[in-house]
Every structure is written in C-alpha cells, then in structure tokens.
N, C-alpha and C positions, 0 to 999 in steps of 0.2 A: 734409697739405701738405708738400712735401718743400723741401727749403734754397733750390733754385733758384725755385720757387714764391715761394716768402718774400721774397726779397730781389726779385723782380720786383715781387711787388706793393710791398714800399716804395716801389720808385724810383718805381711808380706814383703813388703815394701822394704823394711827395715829392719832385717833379723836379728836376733840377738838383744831387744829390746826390755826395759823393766818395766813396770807396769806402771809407776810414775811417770816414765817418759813418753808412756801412750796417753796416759793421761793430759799431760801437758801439750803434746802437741795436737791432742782435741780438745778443744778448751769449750766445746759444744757440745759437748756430750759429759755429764755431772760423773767426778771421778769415784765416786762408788760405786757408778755404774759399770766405767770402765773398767773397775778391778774385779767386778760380780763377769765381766762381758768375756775377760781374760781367762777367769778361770774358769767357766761355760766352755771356753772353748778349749782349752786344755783338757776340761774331763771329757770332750765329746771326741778327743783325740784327734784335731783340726789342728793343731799345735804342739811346739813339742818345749819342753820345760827343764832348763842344764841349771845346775846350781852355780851360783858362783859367788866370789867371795861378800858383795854388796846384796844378793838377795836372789832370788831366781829370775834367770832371761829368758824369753821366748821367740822362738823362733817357727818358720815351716818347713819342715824338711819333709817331702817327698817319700826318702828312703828309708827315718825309720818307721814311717806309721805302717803298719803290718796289713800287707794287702792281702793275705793269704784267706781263701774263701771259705774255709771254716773257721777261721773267727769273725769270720765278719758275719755268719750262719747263724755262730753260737751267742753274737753280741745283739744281732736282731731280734734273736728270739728271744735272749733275756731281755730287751727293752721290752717287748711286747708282754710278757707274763709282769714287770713291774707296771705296765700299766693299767694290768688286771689284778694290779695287791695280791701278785702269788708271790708273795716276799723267799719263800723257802725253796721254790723251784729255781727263780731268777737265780738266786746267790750260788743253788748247787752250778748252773748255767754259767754264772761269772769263774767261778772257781776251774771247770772245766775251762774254760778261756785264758784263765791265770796259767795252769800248766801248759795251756798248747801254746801261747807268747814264747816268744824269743828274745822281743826287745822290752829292755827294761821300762823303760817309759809305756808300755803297754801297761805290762801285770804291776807296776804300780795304779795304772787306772781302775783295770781291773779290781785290784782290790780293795780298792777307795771302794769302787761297785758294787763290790758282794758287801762288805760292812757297813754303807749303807742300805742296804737291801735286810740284813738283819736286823739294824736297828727298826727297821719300818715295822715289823712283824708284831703282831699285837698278844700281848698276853691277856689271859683269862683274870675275871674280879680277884683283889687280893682276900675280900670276904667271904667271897662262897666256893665250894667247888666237893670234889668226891677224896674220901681220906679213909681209907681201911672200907671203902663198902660204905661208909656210914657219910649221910649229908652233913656234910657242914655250913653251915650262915645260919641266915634270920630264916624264922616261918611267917 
C-alpha cells in the first residue's frame, strides 16, 4: 500500500480530518508528504475539502464528487491533452467543465485546473520576434 493509499483510507476512516492529524497519526509516512498526498487527492477530487474555522478538513463523501458522465468525459480529455502540453486546449476543456459543475468543490477544482493549465503555456523569446512586418532581435 503506497502513502497516498494510506492517507486515503484514513480520511476514509476518519472524516472530517486536518491534515496535521493525518499526519500525526502516520508517523511513517514524512509529513510533507502527507500534506503533498492530501492535496493530490483533493485536486484529483478523491476527497472532498469544507473550510472550517482551524483550517480546511477533509473528508469522502460519495455524493458530492460529481458522477455525471460528461464531466468526467470532459476531465479525461483534459488530462490527456495536459499530458500532451496542449496547455490552451486543456484549459478551454477545464473551463467547459467549470460551467457544466454543479458542486462547488468541483469548479473550484476545476479552476485550480485550467489556471494551472495557463500558467504551463509557454511564451515566445522576449528578444526576438515579428513587430509591424519588420524582424526584431540580433542577426
């Protein structure tokens, strides 16, 4: 059973939990892992994330992760085109997914998703490029 394994089934185990006290009650598995392993599974939407007045708790709840077959259409496909550095399709993909959600804890995923998916996208040199027709940089 691997770390992210473990720390799922606690939360299973134990809803409503912080991520300190996942930590602590694995005292075998290094607690930056455990908080990288928590919010993995929060963004992969395995878990679900209520704010509360000490800090966000996590929980699984079944009913609100959104089963509905087109987002889960729309979210495979956008994993797959990230995983072909099509940063601008994916994000239009996520976005499409952000308005078809219902549940909040989705299209906040969601758009954790597409804004990382923007950031990834790479721009052109800041010293060369085309300006009125005419080359710009070094020869």
């Amino acid at each position: 059973m691997n770390n992210i394994s473990k720390v799922l089934e606690y939360i299973k185990n134990n809803p409503g939990v912080l991520p300190s006290e996942v930590a602590a009650a694995l005292p075998e598995i290094n607690k930056s892992t455990t908080f990288g392993a928590v919010e993995n599974l929060w963004q992969a939407g395995k878990i679900q994330r209520v704010e509360s007045v000490d800090g966000f708790r996590y929980l699984v709840d079944q009913l609100v992760i959104s089963s509905d077959s087109v987002l889960a259409a729309l979210e495979k496909r956008a994993v797959e085109l990230e995983k072909k550095r099509q940063w601008r399709r994916a994000a239009t993909l996520w976005l499409q997914a952000y308005d078809a959600a219902t549940v909040n804890a989705d299209r906040e995923r969601y758009r954790k998703r597409r804004a990382r998916c923007l950031t990834g996208m790479t721009r052109g040199k800041p010293d060369s490029g085309q300006v009125a027709g005419h080359y710009v940089g070094s020869k």
